[in-house]
C-alpha positions, -999 to +999 in steps of 0.1 A: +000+000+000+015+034-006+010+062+011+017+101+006+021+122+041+020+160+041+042+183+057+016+209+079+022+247+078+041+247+112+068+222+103+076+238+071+114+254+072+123+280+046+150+265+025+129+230+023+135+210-013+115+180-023+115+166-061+103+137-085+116+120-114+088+115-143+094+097-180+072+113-200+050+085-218+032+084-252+005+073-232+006+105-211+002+125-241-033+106-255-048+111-216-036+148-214-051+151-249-083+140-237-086+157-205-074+191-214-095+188-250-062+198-270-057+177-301-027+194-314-012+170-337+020+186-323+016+165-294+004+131-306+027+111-316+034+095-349+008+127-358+032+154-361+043+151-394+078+136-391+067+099-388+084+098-352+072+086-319+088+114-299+058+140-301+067+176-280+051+173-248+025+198-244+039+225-222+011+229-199+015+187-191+052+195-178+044+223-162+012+203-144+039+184-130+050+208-106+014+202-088+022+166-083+056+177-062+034+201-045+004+180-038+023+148-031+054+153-015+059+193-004+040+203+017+020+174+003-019+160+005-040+192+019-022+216-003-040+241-029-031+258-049-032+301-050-010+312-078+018+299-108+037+311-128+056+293-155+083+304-179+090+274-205+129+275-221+129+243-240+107+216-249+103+178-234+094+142-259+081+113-255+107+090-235+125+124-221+131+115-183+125+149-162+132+159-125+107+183-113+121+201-080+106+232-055+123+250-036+105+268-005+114+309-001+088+321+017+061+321+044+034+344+048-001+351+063-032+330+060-003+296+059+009+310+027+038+294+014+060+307-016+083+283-039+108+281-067+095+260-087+115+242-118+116+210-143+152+198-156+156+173-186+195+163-186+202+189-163+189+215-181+162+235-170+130+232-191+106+252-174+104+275-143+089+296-121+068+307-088+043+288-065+022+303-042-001+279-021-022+273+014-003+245+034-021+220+053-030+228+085-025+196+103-010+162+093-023+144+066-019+107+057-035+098+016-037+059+005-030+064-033-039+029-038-077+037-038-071+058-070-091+042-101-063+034-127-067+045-171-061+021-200-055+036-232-068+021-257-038+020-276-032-009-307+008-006-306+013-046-310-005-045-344+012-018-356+046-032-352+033-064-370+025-044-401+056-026-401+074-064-397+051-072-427+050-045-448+093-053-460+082-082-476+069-086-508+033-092-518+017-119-513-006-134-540-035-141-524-075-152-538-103-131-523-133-154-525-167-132-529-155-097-522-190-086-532-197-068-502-180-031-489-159-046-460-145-077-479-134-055-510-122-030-488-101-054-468-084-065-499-076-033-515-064-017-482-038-051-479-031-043-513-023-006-504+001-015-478+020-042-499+007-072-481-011-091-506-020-089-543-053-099-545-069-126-571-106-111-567-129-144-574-168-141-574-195-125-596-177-092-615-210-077-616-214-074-578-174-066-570-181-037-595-205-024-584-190-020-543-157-010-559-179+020-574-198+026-539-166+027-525-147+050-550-121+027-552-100+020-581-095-016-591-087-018-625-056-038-629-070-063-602-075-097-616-114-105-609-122-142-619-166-140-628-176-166-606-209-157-590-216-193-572-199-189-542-188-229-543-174-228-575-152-194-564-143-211-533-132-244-555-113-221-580-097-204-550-080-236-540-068-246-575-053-216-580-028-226-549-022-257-569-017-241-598+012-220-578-009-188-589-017-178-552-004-186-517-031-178-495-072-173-494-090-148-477-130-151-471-151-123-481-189-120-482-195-160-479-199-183-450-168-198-434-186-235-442-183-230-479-152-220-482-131-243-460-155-274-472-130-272-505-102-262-484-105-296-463-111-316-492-094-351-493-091-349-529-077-318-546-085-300-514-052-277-491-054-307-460-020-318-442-014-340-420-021-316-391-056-305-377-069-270-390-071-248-363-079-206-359-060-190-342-067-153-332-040-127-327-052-103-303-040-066-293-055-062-261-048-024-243-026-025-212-015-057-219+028-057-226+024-084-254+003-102-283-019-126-271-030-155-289-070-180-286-070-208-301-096-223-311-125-200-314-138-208-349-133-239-364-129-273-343-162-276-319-153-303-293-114-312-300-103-342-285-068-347-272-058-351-303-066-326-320-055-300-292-023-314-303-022-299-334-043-271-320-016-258-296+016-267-323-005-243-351-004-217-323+032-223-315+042-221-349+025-187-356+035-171-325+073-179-337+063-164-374+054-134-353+090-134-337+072-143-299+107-163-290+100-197-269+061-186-268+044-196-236+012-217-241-014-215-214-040-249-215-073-235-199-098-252-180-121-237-150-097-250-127-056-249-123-057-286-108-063-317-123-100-331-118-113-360-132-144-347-132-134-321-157-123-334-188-103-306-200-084-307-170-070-341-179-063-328-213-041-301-204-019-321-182-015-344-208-006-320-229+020-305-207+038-337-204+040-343-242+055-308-247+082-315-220+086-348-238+092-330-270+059-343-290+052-305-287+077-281-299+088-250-303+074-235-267+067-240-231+031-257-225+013-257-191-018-263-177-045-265-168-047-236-161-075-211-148-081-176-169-074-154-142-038-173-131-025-175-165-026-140-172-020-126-138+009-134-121-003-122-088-034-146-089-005-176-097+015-168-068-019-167-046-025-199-060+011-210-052+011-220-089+053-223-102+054-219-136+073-208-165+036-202-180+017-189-152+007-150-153+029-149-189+010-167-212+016-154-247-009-182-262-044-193-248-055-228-259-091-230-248-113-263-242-136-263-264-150-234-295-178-222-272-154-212-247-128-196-271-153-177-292-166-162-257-136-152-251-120-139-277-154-110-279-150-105-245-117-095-251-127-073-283-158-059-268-152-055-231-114-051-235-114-033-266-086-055-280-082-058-315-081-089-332-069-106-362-066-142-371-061-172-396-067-202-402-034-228-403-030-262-406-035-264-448-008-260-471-011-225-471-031-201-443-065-189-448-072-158-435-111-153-418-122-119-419-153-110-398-182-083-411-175-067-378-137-059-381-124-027-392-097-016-406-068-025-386-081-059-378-082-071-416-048-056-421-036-073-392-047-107-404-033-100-440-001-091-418-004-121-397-006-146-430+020-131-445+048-135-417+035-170-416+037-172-453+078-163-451+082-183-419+070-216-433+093-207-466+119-198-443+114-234-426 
């Protein structure tokens, strides 16, 4: 618990210095955005014109800083504020670290104290000037701990995968049935950012007419006049065969037609592992990709096929360069219970990754949401574990149970998600009507690294 303690008007000693070190954050710039109502592009970064992260701090953030010295520390909780002045010499970035120091010089009626008041970035002054303010009266303890913390809802995981994508060249991909605004649009904005080069399949008639709705130009495109969704879906697996593409993306059809020809015995895109979704999520205040599987394709997976569920997931968390990913087995419990099915799963599962029939990454479980995100709720649990409160990869017990969770996550938690389908010969990548932008360029992204790292392999 921490705890701030003031210093009261009749202990104060002319002379009296108190200071704080503060990094200024990216994030502190969005929230100061937001609370003050200025939207300067100056001072949002990536938004300032020159492409970098360092946006100016506003000057009126740095020089809010001096409150926090004066209301936490000197003379501390109790204080308010009368008068402020502020003279600013240089300017402060994202990532600048910045000492904020006072400096008391006088004490005057009505417990009015006077101080210098200053913020240095490498030793340099920044900012200064006066502070005039009431002290407390009398001692004053304040828990901070009871403070509501902020989020922002922040995508910075999915933009580094797009700028790890975005070097490589273009993947060929078939679009089946883009006849509908959100599937073309998809496409074309992949196409934008060099991820794929689209093979548009499905009737000409319709795509034409939602390129024209959208204003978007699309001549040069190749669009294949195939208006029965089962016969695009078909021709979008023989065209992988014919060496023409190397990955399909759904548009405006139902999953169910287009993997039917996907899973095919004959002429169809099956290996000898299990197909398995897998969805890459960006979740806000969380320090790393997270990765559900599955949530879309394989209902009720028995142990087997949770073998080849949690290798897909292993695989394309190293084509996103997660190194020696962690994979979390979930149940509603952390101990094994014969009652409970899953539970016996997941410790099976365990053991055949420490016996190296799993590979790649670590693999515990089962384990319980809460203690293989939260490493705080492990420890409660007295749960060791190289997996426990770190999991980069969730492999959940059954679709129901994924598909809950991974819209929890995008519509409680605001995460963004992205997602394909591996297993076949080449990855699939499943759009949803409800994605936007980001999401559909995040799954192009996502099949593309795949695309290399399978090559690569």
């Amino acid at each position: 618990m921490t705890k701030h303690t003031n210093t009261p008007w009749n202990e104060l000693k002319i002379g009296a210095e108190a200071s704080i070190k503060r990094i200024c954050l990216a994030d502190d710039l969005y929230v100061f955005a937001h609370a003050s109502g200025n939207l300067n592009p100056m001072h949002l970064p990536g938004r300032d014109g020159d492409c970098k992260p360092d946006a100016v701090a506003p000057s009126m953030w740095i020089g809010a800083l001096i409150s926090a010295v004066l209301g936490n520390v000197l003379p501390g909780p109790g204080t308010l504020y009368r008068n402020q002045t502020l003279r600013f010499l240089d300017r402060a970035h994202a990532g600048d670290e910045l000492v904020v120091r006072v400096k008391l010089t006088a004490k005057g009626d009505g417990r009015l104290a006077r101080f210098d008041t200053w913020v240095e970035h490498d030793g340099r002054r920044i900012v200064e000037g006066e502070a005039e303010v009431i002290a407390p009266e009398r001692k004053l303890t304040f828990d901070i701990d009871d403070i509501p913390g902020l989020t922002v809802r922040r995508h910075v995981h999915f933009d580094r995968l797009l700028a790890r994508a975005e070097p490589l060249a273009a993947m060929p991909t078939a679009v089946v049935a883009p006849e509908e605004a959100s599937a073309l649009s998809g496409a074309l904005l992949a196409a934008q950012h060099t991820l794929i080069t689209p093979i548009l399949i499905g009737s000409k008639a319709k795509i034409e007419a939602v390129a024209r709705s959208l204003d978007a130009d699309i001549r040069g495109i190749e669009i294949i006049d195939l208006p029965d969704h089962d016969a695009a879906s078909a021709k979008a697996v023989a065209l992988f065969h014919e060496g023409r593409v190397r990955a399909l993306m759904k548009g405006h059809l139902h999953t169910d037609e287009l993997l039917h020809h996907v899973i095919k015995k004959d002429g169809g895109l099956r290996t000898s592992r299990r197909l398995s979704h897998v969805f890459v999520m960006d979740v806000p205040g969380l320090d790393h990709l997270l990765l559900v599987t599955d949530a879309a394709i394989n209902i009720a997976p028995d142990l087997e096929a949770k073998v080849d569920i949690t290798q897909n997931a292993i695989d394309l968390a190293l084509a996103l360069g997660i190194e020696n990913p962690k994979a979390g087995i979930l149940s509603a419990v952390e101990t094994v219970n014969t009652k409970i099915p899953s539970t016996l799963d997941a410790a099976i599962l365990s053991k055949m990754a420490e016996r190296g029939q799993i590979r790649g990454g670590i693999v515990d479980g089962p384990l319980a949401m809460d203690n293989a995100m939260d490493v705080e709720a492990a420890k409660t649990k007295g749960i060791k574990s190289l997996v426990a409160g770190h999991a980069d990869i969730l492999v959940v017990p059954n679709l129901e149970a994924g598909n809950m969770l991974a819209k929890e996550l995008t519509f409680v938690a605001h995460a963004e998600a992205g997602g394909i389908v591996i297993g076949a010969q080449c990855p699939v990548i499943l759009t949803s009507r409800s994605d936007d932008d980001k999401a559909r360029l995040a799954s192009c992204a996502v099949a593309a690294l795949y695309d290399a790292w399978v090559r690569r392999a």
